[in-house]
N, C-alpha and C positions, 0 to 999 in steps of 0.2 A: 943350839937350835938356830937353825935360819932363818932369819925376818925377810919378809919383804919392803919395809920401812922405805916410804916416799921423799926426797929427798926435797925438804922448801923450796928448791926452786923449780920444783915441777909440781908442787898442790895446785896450782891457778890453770892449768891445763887440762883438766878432765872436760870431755868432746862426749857428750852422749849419744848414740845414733838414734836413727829416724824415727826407729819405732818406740825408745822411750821417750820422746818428743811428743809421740802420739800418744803415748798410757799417760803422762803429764797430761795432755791436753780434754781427753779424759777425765782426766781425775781431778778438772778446773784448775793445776796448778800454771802459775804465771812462770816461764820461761829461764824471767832475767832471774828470777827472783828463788827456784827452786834448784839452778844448777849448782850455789856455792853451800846450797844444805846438804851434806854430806849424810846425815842421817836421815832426813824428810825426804832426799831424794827414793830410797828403798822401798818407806812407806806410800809417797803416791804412785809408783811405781803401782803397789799391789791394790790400792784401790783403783787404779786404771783400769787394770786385769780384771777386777770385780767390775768395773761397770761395761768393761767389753764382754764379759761372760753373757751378764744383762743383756746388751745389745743383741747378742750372736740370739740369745735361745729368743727373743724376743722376736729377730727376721722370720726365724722356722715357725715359731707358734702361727706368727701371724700369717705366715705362708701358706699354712696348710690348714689355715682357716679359711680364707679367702681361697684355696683348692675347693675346698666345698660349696663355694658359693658360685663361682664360675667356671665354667670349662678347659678354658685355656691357661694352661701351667703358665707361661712368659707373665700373662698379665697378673696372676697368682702371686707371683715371687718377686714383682716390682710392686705390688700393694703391699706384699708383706716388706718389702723393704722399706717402703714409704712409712708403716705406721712404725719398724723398727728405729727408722729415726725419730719419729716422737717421741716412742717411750726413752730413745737418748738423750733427747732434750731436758725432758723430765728431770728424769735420773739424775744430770748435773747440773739442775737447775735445783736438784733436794739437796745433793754435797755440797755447791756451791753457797748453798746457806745456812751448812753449819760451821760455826766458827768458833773460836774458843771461847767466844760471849755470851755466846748461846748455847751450847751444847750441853749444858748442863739446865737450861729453863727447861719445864715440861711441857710447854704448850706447843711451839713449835717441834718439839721431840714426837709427842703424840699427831700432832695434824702431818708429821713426815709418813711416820709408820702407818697410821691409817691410808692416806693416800696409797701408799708404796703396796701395801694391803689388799686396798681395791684393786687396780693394776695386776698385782700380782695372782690375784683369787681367776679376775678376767682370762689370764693369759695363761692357766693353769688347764682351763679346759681346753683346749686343744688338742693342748700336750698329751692329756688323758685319753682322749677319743683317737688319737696317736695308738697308746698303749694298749688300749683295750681296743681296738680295731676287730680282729675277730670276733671278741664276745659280742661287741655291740652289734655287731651283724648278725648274728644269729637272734639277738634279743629284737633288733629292727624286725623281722622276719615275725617272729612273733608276736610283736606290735601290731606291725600290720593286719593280720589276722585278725586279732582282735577287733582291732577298728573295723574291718570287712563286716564282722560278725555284729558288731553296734549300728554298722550303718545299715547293715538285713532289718535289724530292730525297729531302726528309726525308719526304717519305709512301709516295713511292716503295718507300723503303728500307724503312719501316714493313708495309707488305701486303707487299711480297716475297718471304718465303718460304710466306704462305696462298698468294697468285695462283701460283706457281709449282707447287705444291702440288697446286692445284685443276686448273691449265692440265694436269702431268701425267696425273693421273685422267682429263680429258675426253680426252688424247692418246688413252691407251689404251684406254678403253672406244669412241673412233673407231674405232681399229686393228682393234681385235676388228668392227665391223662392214665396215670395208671388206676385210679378210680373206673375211669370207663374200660379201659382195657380189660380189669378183674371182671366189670359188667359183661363186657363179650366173650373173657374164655368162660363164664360159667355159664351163659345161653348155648357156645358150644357143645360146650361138656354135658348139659342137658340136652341139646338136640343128638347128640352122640351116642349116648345113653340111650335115647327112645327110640333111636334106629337100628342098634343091636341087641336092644330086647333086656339091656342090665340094668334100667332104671325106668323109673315112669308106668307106663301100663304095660311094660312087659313085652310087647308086642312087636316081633320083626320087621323090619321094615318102613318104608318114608308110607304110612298109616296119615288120618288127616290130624292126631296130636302131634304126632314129627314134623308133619308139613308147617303145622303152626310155631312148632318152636323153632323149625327151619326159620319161617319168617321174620319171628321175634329177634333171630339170630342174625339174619342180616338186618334188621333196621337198626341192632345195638350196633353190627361191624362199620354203617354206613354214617351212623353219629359218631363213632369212633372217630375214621377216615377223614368224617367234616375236622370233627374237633382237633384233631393231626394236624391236619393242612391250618387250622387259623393257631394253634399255640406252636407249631415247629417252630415258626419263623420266629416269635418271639423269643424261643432257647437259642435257637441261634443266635441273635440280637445279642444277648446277655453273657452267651460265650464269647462272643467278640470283643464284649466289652472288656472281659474277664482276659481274655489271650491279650491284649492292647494293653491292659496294667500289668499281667505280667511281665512283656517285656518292657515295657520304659523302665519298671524295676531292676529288670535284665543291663538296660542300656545303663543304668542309673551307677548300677555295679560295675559295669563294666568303666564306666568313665571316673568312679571311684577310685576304681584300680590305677588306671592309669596314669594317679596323684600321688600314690603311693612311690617315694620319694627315698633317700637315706642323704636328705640335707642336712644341715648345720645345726637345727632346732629340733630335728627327728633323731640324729644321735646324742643330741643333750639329753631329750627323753630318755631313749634305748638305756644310754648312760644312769640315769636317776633310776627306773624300774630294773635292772642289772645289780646296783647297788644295795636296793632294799630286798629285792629278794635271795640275792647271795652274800650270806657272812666274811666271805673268805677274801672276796671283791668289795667290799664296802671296809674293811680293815685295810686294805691296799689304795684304796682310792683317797682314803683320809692320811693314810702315811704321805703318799706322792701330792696332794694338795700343799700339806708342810712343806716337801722339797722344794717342791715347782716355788711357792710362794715364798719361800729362803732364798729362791733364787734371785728374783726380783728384790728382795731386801737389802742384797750383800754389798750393794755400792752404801746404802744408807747405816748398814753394820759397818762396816769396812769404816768408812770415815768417823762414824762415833766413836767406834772402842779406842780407834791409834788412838795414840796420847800426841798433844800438842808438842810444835817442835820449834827448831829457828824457824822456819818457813812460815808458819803462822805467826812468830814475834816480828817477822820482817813483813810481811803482811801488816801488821797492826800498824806502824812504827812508820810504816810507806802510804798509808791510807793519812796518819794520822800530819804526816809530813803535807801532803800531796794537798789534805785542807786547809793547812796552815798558807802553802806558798797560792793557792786558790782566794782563797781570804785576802791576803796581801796582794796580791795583783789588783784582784777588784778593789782594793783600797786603793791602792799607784792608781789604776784605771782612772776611781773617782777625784783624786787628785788633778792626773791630768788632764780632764774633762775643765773640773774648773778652774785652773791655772788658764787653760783656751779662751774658757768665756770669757774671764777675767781681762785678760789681756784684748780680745774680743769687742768687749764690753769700751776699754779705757780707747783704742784705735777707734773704732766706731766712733764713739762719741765726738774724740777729736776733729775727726773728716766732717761728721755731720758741722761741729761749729763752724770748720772752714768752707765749706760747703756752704752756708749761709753767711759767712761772712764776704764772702766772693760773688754772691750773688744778690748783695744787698743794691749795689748801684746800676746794677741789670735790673733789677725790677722797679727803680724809681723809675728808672728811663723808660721801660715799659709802661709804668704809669701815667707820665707824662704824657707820648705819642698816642695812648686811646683817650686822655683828657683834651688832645689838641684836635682828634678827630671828633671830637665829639661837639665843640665849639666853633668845626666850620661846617658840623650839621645839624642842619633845622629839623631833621624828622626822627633822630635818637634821643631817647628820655637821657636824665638821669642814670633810672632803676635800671635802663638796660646797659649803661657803662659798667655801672655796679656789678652787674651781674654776670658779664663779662668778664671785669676785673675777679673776681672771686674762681674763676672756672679757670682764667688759665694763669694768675700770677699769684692767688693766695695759695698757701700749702693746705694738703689735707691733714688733718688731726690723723693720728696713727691709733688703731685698735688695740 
């Protein structure tokens, strides 16, 4: 059988290219530290590819979330790209904090998967309103309607007791006219009656009974005509009123309508009332919430399950170096800090004594020449040599 067996002095030579640089970098592995793991190199390898999956379905989610929210796709697909890079961040900001120290505590394990959880539950809708695109359109549709038909209710309910109100008033000022109206067609109908001999006295002809129910007949038609002329205006009045709420109700719908929308919150609904009322679609939405939300887990899967390897011993071993020689520096550091003063301190001193001992017959002599001025004048105290002498030959005390 043929091997292909590496020959020693070409193991230190493996050149990985560009793009497993990037699934490393990815997968938070450090560079120097992951090329000579021959085994570890496979493994973040593949949780790279998990957290770039993450990434990838994480740009579209959010892509085409932000599609529903603005109109321009460019600006769409650089928001979704913006928050794809958060959730990158994230991502290997959760692998990068398990390590073989932790990965078996529960409490950071739990506050991963939660996190990774929410995220993941977030970014599953999309996806879904994605998937079910058709239905939720049709369910938006009859969402809408609905609502149409609630907000009839809610206006309904609103004018109800004016229109009632109003429809009473036109009742009765009716009533009041066809009261008298009844009054004049049955004056009619008896002067009708007494002019062709079928009621009354019988008698053919405008007789002086016809004449009087004649006149009876027009004083009811001319209190009619009065009583016409003063309650018309008022029906009128009340149908105006009455036409003027119908249409603002009109206008009220119509401007309803034209809020009727199939945004971002209106398909999350569609989406919920779709679910609960079809069996077949609510067993499918709860399978693909698992997927979607697996998908988002699989960098924080991915790194939990591999088993630890050199890469993580070298890791430890390089941290655990890196504080040592940290520690020791800051020690040297504080060494040579006071080795400085030290020496600092011993120079200083020196100068200061020569300093003063250099200037000791400088300042007799300075004493001298203001005690000699002061002896060939009559108008300086004492107090004021003194004080003199203190200001520019005595030293200050040091703070």
């Amino acid at each position: 059988m043929q091997t292909n067996a590496q020959p020693l002095s070409q193991r230190g030579n493996y050149s990985p290219s560009g793009f497993t640089y990037f699934l490393w970098w990815l997968a938070t592995a450090e560079k120097e530290l992951i090329k000579d793991c021959t085994i570890d190199r496979n493994r973040y390898v593949i949780t790279g590819m998990a957290v770039m999956g993450t990434w990838l379905f994480a740009i579209l989610a959010w892509s085409y979330f932000f599609s529903t929210v603005v109109e321009n796709n460019i600006i769409a697909v650089l928001l979704g790209v913006f928050m794809g890079l958060i959730i990158l961040s994230i991502d290997r900001a959760l692998i990068k904090g398990i390590t073989a120290a932790n990965k078996k505590k529960l409490t950071p394990v739990i506050f991963r998967l939660l996190l990774a959880l929410t995220i993941g539950a977030f970014m599953a809708q999309p996806a879904l309103l994605y998937l079910f695109d058709k239905e939720i359109h049709v369910q938006i549709s009859l969402d809408n309607e609905y609502r149409k038909i609630a907000k009839q209710h809610e206006l309904d309910s609103l004018y109800t007791p004016q229109v009632a109100q109003l429809q009473l008033q036109k009742q009765q000022l009716q009533q009041q006219l066809n009261i008298k109206y009844n009054e004049v067609a049955e004056s009619r109908n008896a002067f009708i009656a007494e002019t062709d001999g079928t009621g009354g006295s019988g008698r053919i002809g405008l007789k002086e009974i016809a004449k009087a129910k004649q006149n009876e007949y027009a004083k009811l038609n001319a209190n009619y005509n009065q009583l016409s002329n003063d309650l018309q205006p008022k029906i009128n009045s009340v149908d105006s009123v009455l036409n003027s709420i119908h249409q603002s109700k009109q206008k009220e719908m119509q401007s309803f309508a034209a809020l009727m929308n199939d945004g971002f919150l209106t398909r999350i609904q569609a989406l919920h009332n779709l679910i609960k009322n079809n069996a077949a679609a609510k067993f499918r939405y709860y399978l693909l919430i698992i997927i979607l939300v697996l998908i988002e887990l699989m960098p924080v899967i991915a790194k939990s399950i591999l088993p630890n390897g050199t890469y993580d011993e070298k890791v430890r071993l390089k941290e655990i170096m890196e504080k040592e020689i940290a520690e020791l520096n800051i020690q040297q550091e504080g060494k040579l800090k006071e080795t400085y003063n030290r020496l600092a301190y011993e120079q200083d001193t020196e100068f200061i004594i020569e300093f003063f001992d250099v200037a000791r017959n400088e300042r007799k002599q300075k004493m001298h020449e203001q005690l000699s001025r002061w002896k060939e004048s009559d108008n300086k105290s004492f107090d004021t040599i003194w004080e003199n002498l203190k200001r520019n030959v005595l030293a200050k005390q040091e703070n």
